[in-house]
ZAZABA-130380 format. One line per field, with one value per residue (C-alpha): residue in one letter; residue number from 0; x, y negated, z negated. Coordinates in nm, 4 decimals, padded with zeros to 6 digits. Layout:
N
resn	[a; ...]
resi	[NUM; ...]
x	[X; ...]
y	[Y; ...]
z	[Z; ...]
END
This chain:
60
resn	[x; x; x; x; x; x; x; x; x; x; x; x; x; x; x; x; x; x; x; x; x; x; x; x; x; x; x; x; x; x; x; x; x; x; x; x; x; x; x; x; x; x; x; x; x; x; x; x; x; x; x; x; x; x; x; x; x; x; x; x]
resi	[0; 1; 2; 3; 4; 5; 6; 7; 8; 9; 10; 11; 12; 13; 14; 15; 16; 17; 18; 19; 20; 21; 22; 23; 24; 25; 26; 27; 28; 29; 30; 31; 32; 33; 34; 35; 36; 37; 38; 39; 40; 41; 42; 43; 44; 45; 46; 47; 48; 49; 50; 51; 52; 53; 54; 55; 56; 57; 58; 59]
x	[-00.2637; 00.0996; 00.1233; 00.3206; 00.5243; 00.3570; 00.2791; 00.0519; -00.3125; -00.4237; -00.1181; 00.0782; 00.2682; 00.4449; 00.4331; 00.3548; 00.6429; 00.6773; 00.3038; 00.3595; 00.6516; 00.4606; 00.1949; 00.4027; 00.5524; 00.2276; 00.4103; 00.3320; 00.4005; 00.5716; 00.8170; 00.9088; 00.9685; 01.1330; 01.3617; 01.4057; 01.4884; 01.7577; 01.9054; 01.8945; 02.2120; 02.1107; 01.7609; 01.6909; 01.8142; 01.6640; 01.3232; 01.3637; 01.4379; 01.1314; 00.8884; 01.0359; 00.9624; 00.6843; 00.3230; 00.0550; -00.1609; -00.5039; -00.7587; -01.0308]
y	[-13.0313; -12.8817; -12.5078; -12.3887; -12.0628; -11.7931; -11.4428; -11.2689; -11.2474; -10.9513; -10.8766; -10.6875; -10.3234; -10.3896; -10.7642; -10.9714; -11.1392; -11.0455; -11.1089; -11.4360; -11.5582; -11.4496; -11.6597; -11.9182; -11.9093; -11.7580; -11.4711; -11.0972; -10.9572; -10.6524; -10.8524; -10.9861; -10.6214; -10.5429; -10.7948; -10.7471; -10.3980; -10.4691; -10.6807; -10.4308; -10.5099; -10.8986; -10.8499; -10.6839; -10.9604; -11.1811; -10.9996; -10.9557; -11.3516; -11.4562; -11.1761; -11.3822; -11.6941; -11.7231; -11.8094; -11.5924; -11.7509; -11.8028; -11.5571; -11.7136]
z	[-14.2941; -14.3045; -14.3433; -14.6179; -14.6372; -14.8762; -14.9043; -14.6967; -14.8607; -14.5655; -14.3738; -14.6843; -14.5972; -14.9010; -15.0851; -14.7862; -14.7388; -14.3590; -14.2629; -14.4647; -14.2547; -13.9331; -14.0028; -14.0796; -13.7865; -13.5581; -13.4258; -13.4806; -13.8413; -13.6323; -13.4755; -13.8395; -13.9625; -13.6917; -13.6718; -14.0482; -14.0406; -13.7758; -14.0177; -14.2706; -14.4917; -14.5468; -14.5615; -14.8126; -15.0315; -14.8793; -14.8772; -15.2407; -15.2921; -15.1378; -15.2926; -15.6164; -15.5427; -15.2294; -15.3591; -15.3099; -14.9944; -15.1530; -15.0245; -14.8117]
END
C-alpha cells in the first residue's frame, strides 16, 4: 500500500499540514515546524497551498 500525502487527522496545531508531511515522511511533526518556521518567508505560502489542496487523512 503506498502512503499518500494528506492532512493530519490527530497531529493538527493548526490544519495539519505539518503533522501530515511528518507522517508522510515518519519523522517528528516538531522537526517539520521547525524547519518550517526557519523558512518563514516561503513557507507560509507554501503552508497555505497545501492546507488548499491536501486531503483530509481519514480518521481511524
Amino acid at each position: 500500500m503506498s502512503q499518500k500525502l494528506a492532512r493530519s487527522s490527530t497531529d493538527r496545531a493548526l490544519y495539519g499540514v505539518c503533522g501530515g508531511i511528518a507522517e508522510y515522511l515518519g519523522i517528528s511533526s516538531f522537526i517539520v515546524r521547525v524547519i518550517f518556521f526557519l523558512t518563514a518567508t516561503v513557507s507560509v505560502w507554501v503552508y497555505i497551498f497545501l492546507n488548499w489542496f491536501l486531503e483530509d487523512k481519514p480518521s481511524l
